[in-house]
C-alpha positions as CSV (number, residue, x, y, z in Angstrom):
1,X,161.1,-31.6,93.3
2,X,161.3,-34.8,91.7
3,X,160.2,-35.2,88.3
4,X,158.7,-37.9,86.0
5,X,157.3,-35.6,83.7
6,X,159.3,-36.4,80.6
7,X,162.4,-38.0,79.2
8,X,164.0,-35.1,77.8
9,X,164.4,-32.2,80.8
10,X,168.1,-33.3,81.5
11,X,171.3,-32.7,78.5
12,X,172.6,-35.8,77.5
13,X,174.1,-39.0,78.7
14,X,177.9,-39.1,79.6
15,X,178.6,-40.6,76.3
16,X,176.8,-38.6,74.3
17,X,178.5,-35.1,76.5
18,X,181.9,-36.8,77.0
19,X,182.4,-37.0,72.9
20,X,180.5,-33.2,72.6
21,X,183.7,-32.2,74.5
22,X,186.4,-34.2,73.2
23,X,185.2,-32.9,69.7
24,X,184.5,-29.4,70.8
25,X,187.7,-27.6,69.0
26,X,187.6,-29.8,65.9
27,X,186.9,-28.4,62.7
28,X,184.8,-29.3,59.7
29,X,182.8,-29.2,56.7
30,X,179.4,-27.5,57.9
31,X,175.8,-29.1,57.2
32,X,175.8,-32.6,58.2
33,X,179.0,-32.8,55.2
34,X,181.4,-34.4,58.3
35,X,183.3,-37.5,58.6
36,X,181.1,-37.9,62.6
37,X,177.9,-37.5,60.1
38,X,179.1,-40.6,57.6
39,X,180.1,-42.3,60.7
40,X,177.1,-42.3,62.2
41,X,174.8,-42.6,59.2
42,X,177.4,-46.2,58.4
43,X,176.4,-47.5,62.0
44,X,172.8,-46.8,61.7
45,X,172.9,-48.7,58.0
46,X,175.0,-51.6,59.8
47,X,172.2,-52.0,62.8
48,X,169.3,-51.8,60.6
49,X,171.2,-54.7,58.2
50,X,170.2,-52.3,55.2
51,X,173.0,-51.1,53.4
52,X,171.5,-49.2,50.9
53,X,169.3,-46.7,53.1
54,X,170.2,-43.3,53.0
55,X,169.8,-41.4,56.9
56,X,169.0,-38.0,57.0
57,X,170.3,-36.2,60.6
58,X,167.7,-33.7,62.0
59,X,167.0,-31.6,64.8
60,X,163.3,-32.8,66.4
61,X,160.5,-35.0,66.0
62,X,157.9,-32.9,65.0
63,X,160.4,-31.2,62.3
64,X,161.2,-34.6,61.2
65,X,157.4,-35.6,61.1
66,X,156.3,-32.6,59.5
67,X,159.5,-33.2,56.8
68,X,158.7,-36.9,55.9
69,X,155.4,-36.4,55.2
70,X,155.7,-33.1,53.4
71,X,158.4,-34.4,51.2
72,X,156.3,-38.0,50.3
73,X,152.9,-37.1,50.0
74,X,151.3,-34.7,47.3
75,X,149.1,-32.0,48.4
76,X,146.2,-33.5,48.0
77,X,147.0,-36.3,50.0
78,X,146.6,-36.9,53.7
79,X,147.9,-39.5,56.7
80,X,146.2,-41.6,58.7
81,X,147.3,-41.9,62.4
82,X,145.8,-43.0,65.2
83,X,143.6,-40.8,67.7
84,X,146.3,-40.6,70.3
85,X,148.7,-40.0,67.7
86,X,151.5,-37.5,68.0
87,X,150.8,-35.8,65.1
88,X,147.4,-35.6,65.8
89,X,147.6,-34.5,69.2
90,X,150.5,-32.8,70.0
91,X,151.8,-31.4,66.8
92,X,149.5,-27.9,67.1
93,X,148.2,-28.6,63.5
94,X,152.2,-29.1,62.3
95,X,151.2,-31.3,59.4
96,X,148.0,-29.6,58.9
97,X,150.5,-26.0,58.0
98,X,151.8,-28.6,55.2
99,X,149.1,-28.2,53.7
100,X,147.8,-32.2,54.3
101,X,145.0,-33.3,56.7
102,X,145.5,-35.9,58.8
103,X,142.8,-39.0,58.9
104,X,142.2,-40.0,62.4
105,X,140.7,-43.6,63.1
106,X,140.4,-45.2,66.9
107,X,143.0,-47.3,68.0
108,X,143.0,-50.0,70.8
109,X,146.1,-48.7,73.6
110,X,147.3,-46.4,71.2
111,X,148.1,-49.1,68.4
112,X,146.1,-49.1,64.5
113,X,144.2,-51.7,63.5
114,X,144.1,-53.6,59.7
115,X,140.3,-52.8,60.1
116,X,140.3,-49.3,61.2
117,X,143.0,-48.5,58.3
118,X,140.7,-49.8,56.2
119,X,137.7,-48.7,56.7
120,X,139.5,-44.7,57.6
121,X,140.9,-45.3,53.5
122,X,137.4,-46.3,52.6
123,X,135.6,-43.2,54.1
124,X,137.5,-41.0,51.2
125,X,135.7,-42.3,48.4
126,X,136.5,-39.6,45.7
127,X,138.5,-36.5,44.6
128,X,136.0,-33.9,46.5
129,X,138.2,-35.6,49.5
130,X,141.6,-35.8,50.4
131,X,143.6,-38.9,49.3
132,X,145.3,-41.2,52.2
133,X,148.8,-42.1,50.8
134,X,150.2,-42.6,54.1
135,X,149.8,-44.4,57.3
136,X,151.7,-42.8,60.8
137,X,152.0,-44.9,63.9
138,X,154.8,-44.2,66.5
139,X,156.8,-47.0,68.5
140,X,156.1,-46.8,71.4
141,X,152.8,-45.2,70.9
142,X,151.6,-42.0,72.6
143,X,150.5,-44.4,75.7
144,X,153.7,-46.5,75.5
145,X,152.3,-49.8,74.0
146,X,154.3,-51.9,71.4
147,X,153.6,-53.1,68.2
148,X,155.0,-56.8,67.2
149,X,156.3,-58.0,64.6
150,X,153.0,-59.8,63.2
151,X,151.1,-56.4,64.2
152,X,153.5,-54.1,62.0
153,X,153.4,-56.9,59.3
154,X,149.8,-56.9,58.9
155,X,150.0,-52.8,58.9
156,X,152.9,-53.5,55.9
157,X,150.3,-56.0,54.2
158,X,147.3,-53.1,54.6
159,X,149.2,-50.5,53.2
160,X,150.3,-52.9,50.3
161,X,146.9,-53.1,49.1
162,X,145.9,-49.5,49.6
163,X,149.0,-48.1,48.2
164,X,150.1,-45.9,51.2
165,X,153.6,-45.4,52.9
166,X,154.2,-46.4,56.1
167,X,156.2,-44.1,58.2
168,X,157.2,-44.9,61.8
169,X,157.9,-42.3,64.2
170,X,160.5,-43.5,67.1
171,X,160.7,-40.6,69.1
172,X,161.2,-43.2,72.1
173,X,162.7,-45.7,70.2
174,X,165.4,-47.1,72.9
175,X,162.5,-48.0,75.0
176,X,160.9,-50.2,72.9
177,X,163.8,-51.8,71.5
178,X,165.1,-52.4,74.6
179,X,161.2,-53.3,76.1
180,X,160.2,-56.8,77.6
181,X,158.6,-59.2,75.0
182,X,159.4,-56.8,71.6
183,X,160.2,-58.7,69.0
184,X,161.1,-55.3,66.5
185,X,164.6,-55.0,65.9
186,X,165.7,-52.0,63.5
187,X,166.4,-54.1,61.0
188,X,162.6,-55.1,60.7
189,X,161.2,-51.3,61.1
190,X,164.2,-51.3,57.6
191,X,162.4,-54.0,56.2
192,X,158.0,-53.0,56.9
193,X,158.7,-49.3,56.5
194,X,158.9,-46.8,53.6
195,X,160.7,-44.5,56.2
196,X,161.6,-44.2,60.3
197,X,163.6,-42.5,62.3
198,X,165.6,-43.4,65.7
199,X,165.0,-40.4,68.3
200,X,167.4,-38.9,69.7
201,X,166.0,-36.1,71.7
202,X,164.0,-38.7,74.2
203,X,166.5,-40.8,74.3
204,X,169.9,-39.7,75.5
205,X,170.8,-36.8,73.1
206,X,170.9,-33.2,73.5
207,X,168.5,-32.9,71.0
208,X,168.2,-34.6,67.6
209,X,166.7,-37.6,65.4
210,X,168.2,-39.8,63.1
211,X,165.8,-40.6,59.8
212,X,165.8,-43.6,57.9
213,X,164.6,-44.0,54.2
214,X,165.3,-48.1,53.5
215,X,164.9,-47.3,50.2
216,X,167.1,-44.8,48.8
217,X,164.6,-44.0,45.3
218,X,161.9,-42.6,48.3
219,X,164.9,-40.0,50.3
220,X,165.6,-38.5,46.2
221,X,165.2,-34.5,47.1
222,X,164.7,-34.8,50.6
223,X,168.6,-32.3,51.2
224,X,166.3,-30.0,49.3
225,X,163.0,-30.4,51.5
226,X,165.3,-30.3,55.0
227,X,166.5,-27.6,54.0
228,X,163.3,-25.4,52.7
229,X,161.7,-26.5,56.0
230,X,164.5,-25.2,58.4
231,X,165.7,-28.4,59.2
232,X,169.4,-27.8,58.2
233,X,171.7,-27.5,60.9
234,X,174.9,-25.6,59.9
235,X,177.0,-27.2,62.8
236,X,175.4,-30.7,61.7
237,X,178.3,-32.3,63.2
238,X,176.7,-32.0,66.5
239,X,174.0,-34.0,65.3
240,X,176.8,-36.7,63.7
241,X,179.0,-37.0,66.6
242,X,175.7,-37.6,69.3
243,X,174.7,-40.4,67.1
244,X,177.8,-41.6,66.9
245,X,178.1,-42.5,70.3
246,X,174.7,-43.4,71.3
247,X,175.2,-46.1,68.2
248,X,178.2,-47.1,69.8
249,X,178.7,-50.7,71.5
250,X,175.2,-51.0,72.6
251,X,174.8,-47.4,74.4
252,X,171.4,-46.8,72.7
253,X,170.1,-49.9,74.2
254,X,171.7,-49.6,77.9
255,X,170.2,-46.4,78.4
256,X,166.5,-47.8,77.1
257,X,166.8,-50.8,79.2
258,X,167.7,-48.7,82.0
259,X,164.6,-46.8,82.1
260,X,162.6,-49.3,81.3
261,X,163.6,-51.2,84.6
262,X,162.9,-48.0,86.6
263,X,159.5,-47.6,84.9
264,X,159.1,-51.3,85.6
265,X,159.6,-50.7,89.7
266,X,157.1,-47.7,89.7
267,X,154.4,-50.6,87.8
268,X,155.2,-53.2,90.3
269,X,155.1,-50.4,93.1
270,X,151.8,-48.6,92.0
271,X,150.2,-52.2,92.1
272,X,151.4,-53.2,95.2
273,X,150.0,-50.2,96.5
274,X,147.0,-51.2,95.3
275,X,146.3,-49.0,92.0
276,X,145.8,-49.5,88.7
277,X,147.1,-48.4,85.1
278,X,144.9,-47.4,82.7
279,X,147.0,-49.6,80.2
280,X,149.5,-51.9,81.0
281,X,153.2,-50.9,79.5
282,X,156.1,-52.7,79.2
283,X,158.4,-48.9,77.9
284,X,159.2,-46.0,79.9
285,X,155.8,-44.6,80.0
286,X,152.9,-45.6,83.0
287,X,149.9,-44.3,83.4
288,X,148.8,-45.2,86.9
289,X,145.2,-44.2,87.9
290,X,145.1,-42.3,91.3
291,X,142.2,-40.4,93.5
292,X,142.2,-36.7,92.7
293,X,143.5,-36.1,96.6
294,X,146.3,-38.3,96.1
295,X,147.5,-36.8,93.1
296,X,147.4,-33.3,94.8
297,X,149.5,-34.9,97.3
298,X,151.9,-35.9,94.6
299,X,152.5,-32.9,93.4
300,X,154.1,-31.5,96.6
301,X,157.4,-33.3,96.2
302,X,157.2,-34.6,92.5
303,X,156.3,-33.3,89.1
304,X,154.1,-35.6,86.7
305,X,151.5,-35.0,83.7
306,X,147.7,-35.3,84.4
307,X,146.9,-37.4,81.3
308,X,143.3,-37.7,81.9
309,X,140.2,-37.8,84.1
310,X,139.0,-41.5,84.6
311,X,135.6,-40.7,86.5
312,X,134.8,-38.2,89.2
313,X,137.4,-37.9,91.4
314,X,139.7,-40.0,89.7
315,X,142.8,-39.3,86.9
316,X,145.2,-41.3,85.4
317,X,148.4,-39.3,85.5
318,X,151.8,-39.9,83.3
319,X,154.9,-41.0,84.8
320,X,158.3,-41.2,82.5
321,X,162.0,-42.7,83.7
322,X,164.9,-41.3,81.1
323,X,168.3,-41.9,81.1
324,X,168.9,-40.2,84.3
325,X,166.2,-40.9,86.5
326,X,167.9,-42.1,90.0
327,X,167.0,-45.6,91.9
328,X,166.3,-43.5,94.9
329,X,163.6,-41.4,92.8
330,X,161.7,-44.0,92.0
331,X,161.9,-45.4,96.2
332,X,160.6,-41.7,96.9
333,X,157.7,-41.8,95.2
334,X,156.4,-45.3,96.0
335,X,157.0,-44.5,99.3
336,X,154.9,-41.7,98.8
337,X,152.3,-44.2,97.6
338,X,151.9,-45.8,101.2
């Protein structure tokens, strides 16, 4: 069975698992207190171009999500996020056990709007309802469009003038740094955001994210929230030394650019063949729309989500390259498409 279900059923890419073993036997300081954590943390500061930010290594994106915005907002304050969201999908009510509500507005192919910010801030009018003090978007999104640079600038400008953080979840991040046409460079998510992370987990690591605060005055008592939320990892070296090599002479990027190309054959292919997407993508993530007898076909020899039903006897199913994903994969299934 061939699978495109996700980007995070395999261990890690030979960098990452090649310095996991050369630094198997060595010992040190537990909880993230390691010369492979500063290491890390300094090459993250040096490719965002922000000296000052303070990184914070952790174990998943959810954890990390559910950390961030427990540790910024008060408890009477909420986030707003997009529909398709992670948090709001996905997430089975993680930021709701915080004790904060999140604020769900439309957004057009998975991306928030000035206007829909707006007018989701707008709908709270007073203290019988929750107060938004944050806004959540993802890059990629959930259906793996980009934002631009002028899009996330506007966001920046929206929260400005409404007073909310803006938080940026990268669980995919190497895909859409790496991605056709982006314009977003780390070193602009350090400049428009009050906090981000770089993911790990999706993108080459065992497991693992890397969070950002630009601004070291917002990260004040965050060791104290990781740790009350379970997000402490006693061997935290493991977390240092993986980001230590996936930071390491461009290996973050290869790997994104690498799936993105495979992901980019299985667009061309699917079109060729004469289907559609249900939104066009430039990351890892495609979303071709197929009859309900092809897919069943499918699903013989490979293994994909069923994202959603289009119309009768139609679904758009999920497709996802990683790291690891095989040329000869990606020829199996269009071939499967003819």
């Amino acid at each position: 069975m061939i699978s495109f279900r996700c980007d995070y059923e395999e261990g890690a890419c030979p960098e990452v698992m090649n310095r996991l073993v050369e630094t198997n036997l060595v010992r040190t300081p537990g909880y993230g207190e390691d010369a492979y954590c500063r290491r890390a943390a300094e090459r993250i500061r040096r490719a965002a171009q922000c000296p000052q930010a303070e990184v914070f290594f952790t174990l998943g994106g959810t954890q990390t999500n559910l950390m961030v915005i427990a540790h910024l907002l008060r408890p009477y304050e909420a986030v707003i996020a997009a529909q398709t969201g992670h948090i709001n999908t996905h997430e089975t009510g993680a930021i709701e056990s915080t004790g904060h509500k999140v604020v769900v507005c439309p957004g057009q192919e998975g991306k928030l709007t000035p206007e829909a910010v707006r007018e989701a801030f707008a709908a709270h009018e007073d203290h019988h309802m929750v107060k938004p003090a944050m806004l959540y978007l993802s890059q990629p999104t959930e259906l793996g469009t980009l934002y631009t640079r002028a899009e996330l600038t506007a966001l920046r400008q929206v929260c400005d003038e409404l007073g909310l953080y803006l938080y940026a979840d990268g669980a995919r991040l190497s895909s859409a740094l790496a991605a056709r046409g982006n314009d977003v460079g780390l070193c602009d998510l350090a400049t428009l955001c009050d906090a981000f992370y770089i993911g790990g987990t999706k993108c080459g690591a065992l497991f693992g994210e890397a969070l950002v605060f630009p601004r070291p005055q917002l990260a004040e008592g965050f060791a104290f929230t990781r740790k009350q939320r379970g997000g402490l990892l006693a061997k935290g070296r493991l977390l240092g030394v993986q980001f230590d090599a996936l930071m390491e002479e461009g290996v973050y990027l290869k790997y994104g650019a690498r799936q993105n190309a495979l992901a980019d054959r299985l667009r061309e292919g699917v079109k060729q063949a004469g289907y559609r997407l249900l939104t066009e993508t430039v990351t890892n993530q495609l979303f071709p729309v197929f009859p309900d007898p092809l897919i069943r076909a499918l699903e013989r020899e490979f293994s994909f989500h069923i994202w959603q039903r289009v119309r009768p006897g139609e679904s758009a199913i999920r497709l996802v390259t990683s790291f690891s994903t095989e040329e000869e994969e990606v020829s199996a299934f269009l071939r499967a498409l003819s």
